[in-house]
C-alpha positions as CSV (number, residue, x, y, z in Angstrom):
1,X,-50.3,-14.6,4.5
2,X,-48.1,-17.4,4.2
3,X,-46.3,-15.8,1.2
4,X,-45.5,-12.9,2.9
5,X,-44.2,-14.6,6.1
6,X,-42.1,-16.5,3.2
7,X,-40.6,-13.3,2.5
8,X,-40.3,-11.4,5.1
9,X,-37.9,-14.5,6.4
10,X,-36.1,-14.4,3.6
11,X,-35.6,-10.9,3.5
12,X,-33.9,-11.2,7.2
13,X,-32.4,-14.8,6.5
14,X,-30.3,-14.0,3.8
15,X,-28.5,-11.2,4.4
16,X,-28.1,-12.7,8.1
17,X,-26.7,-15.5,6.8
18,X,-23.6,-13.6,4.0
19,X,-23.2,-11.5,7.3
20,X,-22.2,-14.9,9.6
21,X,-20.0,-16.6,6.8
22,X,-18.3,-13.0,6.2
23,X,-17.9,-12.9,10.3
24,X,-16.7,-17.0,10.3
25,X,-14.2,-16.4,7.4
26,X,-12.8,-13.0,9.4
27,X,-12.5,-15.0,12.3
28,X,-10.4,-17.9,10.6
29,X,-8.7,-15.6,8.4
30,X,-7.1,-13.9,11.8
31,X,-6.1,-16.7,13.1
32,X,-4.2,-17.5,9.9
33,X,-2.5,-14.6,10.2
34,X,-1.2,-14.9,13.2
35,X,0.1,-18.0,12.6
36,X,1.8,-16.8,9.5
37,X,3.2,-14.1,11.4
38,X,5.0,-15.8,14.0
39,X,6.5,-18.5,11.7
40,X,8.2,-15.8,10.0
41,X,9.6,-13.8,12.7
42,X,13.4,-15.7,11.8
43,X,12.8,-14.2,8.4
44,X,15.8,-12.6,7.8
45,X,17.8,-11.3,4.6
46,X,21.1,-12.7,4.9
47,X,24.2,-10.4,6.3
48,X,26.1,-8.0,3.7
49,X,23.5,-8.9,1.0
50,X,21.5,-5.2,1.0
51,X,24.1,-3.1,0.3
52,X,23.3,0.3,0.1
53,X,22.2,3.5,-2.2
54,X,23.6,6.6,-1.4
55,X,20.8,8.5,-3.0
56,X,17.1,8.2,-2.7
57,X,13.9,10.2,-4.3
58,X,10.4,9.5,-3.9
59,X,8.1,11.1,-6.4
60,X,4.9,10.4,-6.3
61,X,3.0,10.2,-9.1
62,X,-0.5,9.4,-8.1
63,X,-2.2,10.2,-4.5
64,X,-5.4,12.7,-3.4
65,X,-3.1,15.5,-3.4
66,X,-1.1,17.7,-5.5
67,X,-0.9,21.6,-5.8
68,X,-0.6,21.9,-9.5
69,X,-4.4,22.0,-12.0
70,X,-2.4,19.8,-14.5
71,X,-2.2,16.8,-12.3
72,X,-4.5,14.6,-11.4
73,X,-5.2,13.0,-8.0
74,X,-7.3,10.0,-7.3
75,X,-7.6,7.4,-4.1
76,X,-4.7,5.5,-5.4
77,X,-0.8,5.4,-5.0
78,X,1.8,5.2,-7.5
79,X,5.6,6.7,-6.9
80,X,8.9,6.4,-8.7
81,X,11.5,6.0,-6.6
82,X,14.8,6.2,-7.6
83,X,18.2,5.3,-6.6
84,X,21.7,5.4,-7.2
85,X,21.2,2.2,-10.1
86,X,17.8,1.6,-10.5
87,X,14.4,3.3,-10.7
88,X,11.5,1.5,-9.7
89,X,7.5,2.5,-10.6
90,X,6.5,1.7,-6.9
91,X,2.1,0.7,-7.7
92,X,0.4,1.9,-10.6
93,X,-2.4,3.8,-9.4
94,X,-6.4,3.5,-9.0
95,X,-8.2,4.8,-13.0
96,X,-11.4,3.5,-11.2
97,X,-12.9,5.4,-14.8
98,X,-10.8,2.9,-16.8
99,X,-9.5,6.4,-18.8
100,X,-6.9,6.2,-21.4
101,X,-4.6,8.0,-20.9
102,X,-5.2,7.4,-16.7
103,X,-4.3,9.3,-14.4
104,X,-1.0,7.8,-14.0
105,X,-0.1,8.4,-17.4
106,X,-1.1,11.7,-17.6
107,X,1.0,12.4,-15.2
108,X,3.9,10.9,-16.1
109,X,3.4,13.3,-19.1
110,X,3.1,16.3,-17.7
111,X,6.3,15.2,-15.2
112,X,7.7,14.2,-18.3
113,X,8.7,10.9,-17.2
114,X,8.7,8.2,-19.7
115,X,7.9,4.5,-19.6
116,X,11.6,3.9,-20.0
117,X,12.9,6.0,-17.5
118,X,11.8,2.8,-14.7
119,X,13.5,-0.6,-15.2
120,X,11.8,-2.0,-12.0
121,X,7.4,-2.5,-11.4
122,X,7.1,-3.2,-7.4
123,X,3.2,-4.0,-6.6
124,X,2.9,-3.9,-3.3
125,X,-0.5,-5.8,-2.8
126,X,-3.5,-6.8,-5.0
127,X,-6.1,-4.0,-4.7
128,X,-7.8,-2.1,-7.4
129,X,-6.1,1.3,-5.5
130,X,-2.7,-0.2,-6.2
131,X,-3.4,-2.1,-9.8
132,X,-4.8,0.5,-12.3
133,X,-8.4,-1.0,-11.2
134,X,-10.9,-3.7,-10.3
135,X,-10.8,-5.7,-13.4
136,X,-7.4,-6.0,-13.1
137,X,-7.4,-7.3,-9.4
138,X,-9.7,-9.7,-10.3
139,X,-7.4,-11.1,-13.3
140,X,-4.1,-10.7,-10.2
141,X,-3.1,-8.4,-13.6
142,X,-1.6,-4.8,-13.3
143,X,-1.7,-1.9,-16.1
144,X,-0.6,2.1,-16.3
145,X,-4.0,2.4,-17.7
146,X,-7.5,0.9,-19.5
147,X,-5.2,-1.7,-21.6
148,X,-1.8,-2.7,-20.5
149,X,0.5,-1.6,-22.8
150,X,3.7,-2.9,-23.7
151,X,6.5,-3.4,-20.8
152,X,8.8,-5.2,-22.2
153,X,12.1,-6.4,-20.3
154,X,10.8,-4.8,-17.2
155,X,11.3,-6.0,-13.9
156,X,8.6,-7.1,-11.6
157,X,7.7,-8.3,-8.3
158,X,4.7,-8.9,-6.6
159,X,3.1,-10.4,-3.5
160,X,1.3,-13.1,-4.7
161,X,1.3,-14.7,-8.0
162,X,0.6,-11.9,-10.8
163,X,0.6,-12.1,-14.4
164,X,1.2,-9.1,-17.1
165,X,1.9,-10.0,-21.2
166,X,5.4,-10.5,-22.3
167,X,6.9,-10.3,-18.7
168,X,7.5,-13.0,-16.0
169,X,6.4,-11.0,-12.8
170,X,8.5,-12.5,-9.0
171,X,6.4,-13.5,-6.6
172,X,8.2,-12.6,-3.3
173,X,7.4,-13.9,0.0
174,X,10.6,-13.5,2.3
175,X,12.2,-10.5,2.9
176,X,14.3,-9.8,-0.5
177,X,17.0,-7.7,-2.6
178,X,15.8,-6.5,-5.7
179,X,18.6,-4.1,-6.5
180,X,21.8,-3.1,-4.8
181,X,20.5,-1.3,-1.9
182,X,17.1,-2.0,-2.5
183,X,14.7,-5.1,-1.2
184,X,11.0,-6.1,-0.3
185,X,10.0,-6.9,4.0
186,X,8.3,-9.7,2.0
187,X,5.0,-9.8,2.3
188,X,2.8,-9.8,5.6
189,X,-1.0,-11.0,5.7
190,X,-3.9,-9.4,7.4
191,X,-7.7,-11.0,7.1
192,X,-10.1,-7.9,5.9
193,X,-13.7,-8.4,6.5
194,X,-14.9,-7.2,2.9
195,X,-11.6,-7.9,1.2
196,X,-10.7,-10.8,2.5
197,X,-7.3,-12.7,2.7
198,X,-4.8,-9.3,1.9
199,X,-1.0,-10.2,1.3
200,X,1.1,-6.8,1.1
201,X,5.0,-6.4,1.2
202,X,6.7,-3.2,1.5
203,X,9.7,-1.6,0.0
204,X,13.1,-1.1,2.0
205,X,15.6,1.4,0.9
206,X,18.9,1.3,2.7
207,X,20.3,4.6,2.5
208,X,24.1,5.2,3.3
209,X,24.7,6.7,6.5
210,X,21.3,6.8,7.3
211,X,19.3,3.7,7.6
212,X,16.0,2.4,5.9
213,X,13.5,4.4,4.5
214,X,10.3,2.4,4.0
215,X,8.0,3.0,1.1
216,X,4.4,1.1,2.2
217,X,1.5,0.7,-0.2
218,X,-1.8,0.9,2.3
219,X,-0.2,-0.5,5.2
220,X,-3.0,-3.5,5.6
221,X,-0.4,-5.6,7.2
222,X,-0.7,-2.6,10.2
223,X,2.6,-0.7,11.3
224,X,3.9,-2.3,14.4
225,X,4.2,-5.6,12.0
226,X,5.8,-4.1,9.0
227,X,8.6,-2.1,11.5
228,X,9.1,-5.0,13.2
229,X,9.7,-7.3,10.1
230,X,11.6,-4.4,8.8
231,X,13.9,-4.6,12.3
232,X,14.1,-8.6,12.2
233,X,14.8,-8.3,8.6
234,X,17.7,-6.2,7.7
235,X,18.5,-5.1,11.5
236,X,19.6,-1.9,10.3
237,X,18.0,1.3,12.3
238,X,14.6,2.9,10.7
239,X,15.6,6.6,8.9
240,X,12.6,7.0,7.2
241,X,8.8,5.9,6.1
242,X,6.6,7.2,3.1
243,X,3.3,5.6,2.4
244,X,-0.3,5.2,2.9
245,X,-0.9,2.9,6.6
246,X,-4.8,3.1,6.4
247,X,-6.2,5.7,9.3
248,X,-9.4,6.7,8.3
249,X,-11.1,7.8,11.4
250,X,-13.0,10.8,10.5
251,X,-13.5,10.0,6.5
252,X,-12.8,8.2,3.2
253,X,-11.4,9.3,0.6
254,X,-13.4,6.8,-2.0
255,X,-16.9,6.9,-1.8
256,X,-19.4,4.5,-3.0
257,X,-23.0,5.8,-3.3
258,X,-22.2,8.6,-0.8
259,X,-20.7,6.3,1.9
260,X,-16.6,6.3,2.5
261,X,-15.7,2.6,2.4
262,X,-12.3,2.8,3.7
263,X,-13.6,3.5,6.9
264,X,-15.3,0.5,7.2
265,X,-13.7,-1.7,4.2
266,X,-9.7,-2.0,4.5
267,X,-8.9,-1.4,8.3
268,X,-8.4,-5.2,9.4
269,X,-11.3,-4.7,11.9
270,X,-14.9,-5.2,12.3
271,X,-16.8,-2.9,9.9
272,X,-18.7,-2.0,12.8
273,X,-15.7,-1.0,15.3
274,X,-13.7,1.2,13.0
275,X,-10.5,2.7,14.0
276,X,-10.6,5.5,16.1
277,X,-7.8,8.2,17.1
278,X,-7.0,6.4,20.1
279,X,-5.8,3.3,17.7
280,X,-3.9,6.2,15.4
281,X,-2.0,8.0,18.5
282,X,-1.1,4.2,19.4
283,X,0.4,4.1,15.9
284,X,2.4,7.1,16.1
285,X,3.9,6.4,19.0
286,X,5.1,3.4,18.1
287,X,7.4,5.1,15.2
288,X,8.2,7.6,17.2
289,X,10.1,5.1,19.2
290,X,12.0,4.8,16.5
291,X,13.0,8.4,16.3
292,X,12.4,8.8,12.4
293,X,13.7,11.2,10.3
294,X,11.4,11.3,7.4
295,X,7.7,10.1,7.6
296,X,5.3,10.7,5.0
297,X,1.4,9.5,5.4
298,X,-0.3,9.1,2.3
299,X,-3.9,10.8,1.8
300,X,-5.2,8.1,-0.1
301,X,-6.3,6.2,2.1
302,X,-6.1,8.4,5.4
303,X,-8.2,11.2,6.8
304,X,-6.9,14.6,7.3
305,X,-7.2,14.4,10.9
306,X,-4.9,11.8,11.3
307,X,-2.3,13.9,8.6
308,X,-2.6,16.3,11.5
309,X,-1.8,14.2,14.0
310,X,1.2,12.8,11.9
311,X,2.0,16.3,10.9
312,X,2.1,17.9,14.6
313,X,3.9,14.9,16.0
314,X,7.0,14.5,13.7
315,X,7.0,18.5,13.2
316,X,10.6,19.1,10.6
317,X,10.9,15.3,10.0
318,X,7.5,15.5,8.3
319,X,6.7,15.7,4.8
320,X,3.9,16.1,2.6
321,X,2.8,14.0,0.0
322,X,1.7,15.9,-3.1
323,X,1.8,14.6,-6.7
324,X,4.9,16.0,-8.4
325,X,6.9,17.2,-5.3
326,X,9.5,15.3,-5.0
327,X,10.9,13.7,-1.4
328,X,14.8,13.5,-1.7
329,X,16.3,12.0,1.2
């Protein structure tokens, strides 16, 4: 009898206890936030040093949709976006398989874009999704697929400190140029309740005559904070965003022994007070404040409902996200 008291407490004490130190450390990890947040509200990247790109394309290269057999999709993100001087490989995708070739490589094949046709590797924050896979979060690594092959003299910048062979990866914090026309918000920190402390930066390209088009990786550091680092940053009007921002209200696109994750995994909230549709129509009002041009949600990590509402809201200025079309702005 004793026994089984025994183990009946510790069958209720244990997973009780992980559940009040994951609560504790969400709590805290908030509060950091915050107070990272508003001591880098003067962030700002300094007059005249942007410049400008008079041409932009967005391709991307691996999200959940695409309307041609020979591509693949997968919960992950990887574009090329290219500029007037530069071309940057914008996240390297999910290959939760560990395949070789990926994903990502297989279609860069089939797009027939080569490893050399990028000078530029922009990671926009350390999640399997966004790294080529879990083993390589865990080593704060990046590959194109199951073994990192060679990059050499390739530029990269990440949001916290990253290693890859043979390259010296930048780890940016403050809003930054990377090429003429061409910078990182820096990076922005949100407390995830599964995840835990997540440090994402975005990419800002300042288009001529237009304004900035944001590219955004999952959007953990929520929307109202990256356009208003964006704003504070650069202070040059919003044209454009293309990205994943992490709405998924009525599904997940990844699913872990039949149950959707993202609903409950990457949100920024209590796992048991996901978003709803409420928080989403917030969102999108919010950028439409801003009168947008261009927006672009990614599927990967976004329900189709809330495509829909995106979708019927921005109406012409909306554009879909399929692997191999590209987005020239």
């Amino acid at each position: 009898m004793t026994q089984i008291i025994f183990i009946s407490f510790i069958t209720i004490a244990v997973p009780f206890s992980l559940w009040l130190v994951l609560l504790i450390r969400f709590k805290r990890g908030k509060t950091r936030a915050d107070r990272y947040w508003n001591q880098s509200q003067n962030w700002k990247l300094k007059p005249n040093n942007l410049g400008t790109t008079k041409t932009l394309e967005i391709l991307p290269l691996i999200d959940w949709y695409t309307n041609r057999s020979s591509l693949m999709v997968e919960a992950g993100v990887s574009y090329l976006v290219k500029t007037d001087e530069t071309a940057i490989l914008f996240d390297v995708g999910y290959n939760s398989e560990q395949r070789d070739p990926s994903p990502l490589l297989n279609n860069m094949k089939e797009l027939e874009i080569e490893i050399d046709d990028f000078d530029t590797i922009f990671i926009s924050h350390n999640h399997p999704d966004h790294v080529g896979g879990t083993k390589y979060m865990r080593r704060k690594s990046f590959s194109l697929t199951s073994h990192q092959i060679e990059l050499k003299g390739k530029k990269v910048y990440t949001p916290v400190p990253m290693s890859y062979p043979n390259l010296k990866p930048i780890c940016i914090e403050k809003p930054t140029q990377i090429a003429k026309g061409i910078a990182s918000i820096g990076t922005i920190p949100n407390q995830l309740f599964f995840l835990g402390w997540t440090m994402e930066q975005s990419l800002a390209c300042n288009v001529e005559g237009k304004g900035i088009v944001l590219v955004v990786g999952c959007g953990h550091q929520t929307l109202p904070r990256i356009l208003q680092r964006t704003e504070n940053a650069f202070e040059v009007p919003l044209f454009g965003l293309v990205g994943g921002l992490h709405y998924p209200v009525s599904s997940g696109r990844d699913k872990v022994m039949g149950i959707e994750i993202e609903k409950f995994v990457g949100t920024g909230k209590l796992p048991w007070r996901p978003i709803t549709m409420d928080e989403v129509e917030e969102n999108i009002e919010f950028l439409k404040a801003r009168n947008p041009k261009v927006v672009a949600l990614s599927a990967h990590d976004s329900c189709d409902a809330s495509l829909a509402a995106f979708r019927n809201t921005f109406g012409d200025a909306y554009r879909e996200i399929r692997v191999g079309e590209r987005i020239i702005i």
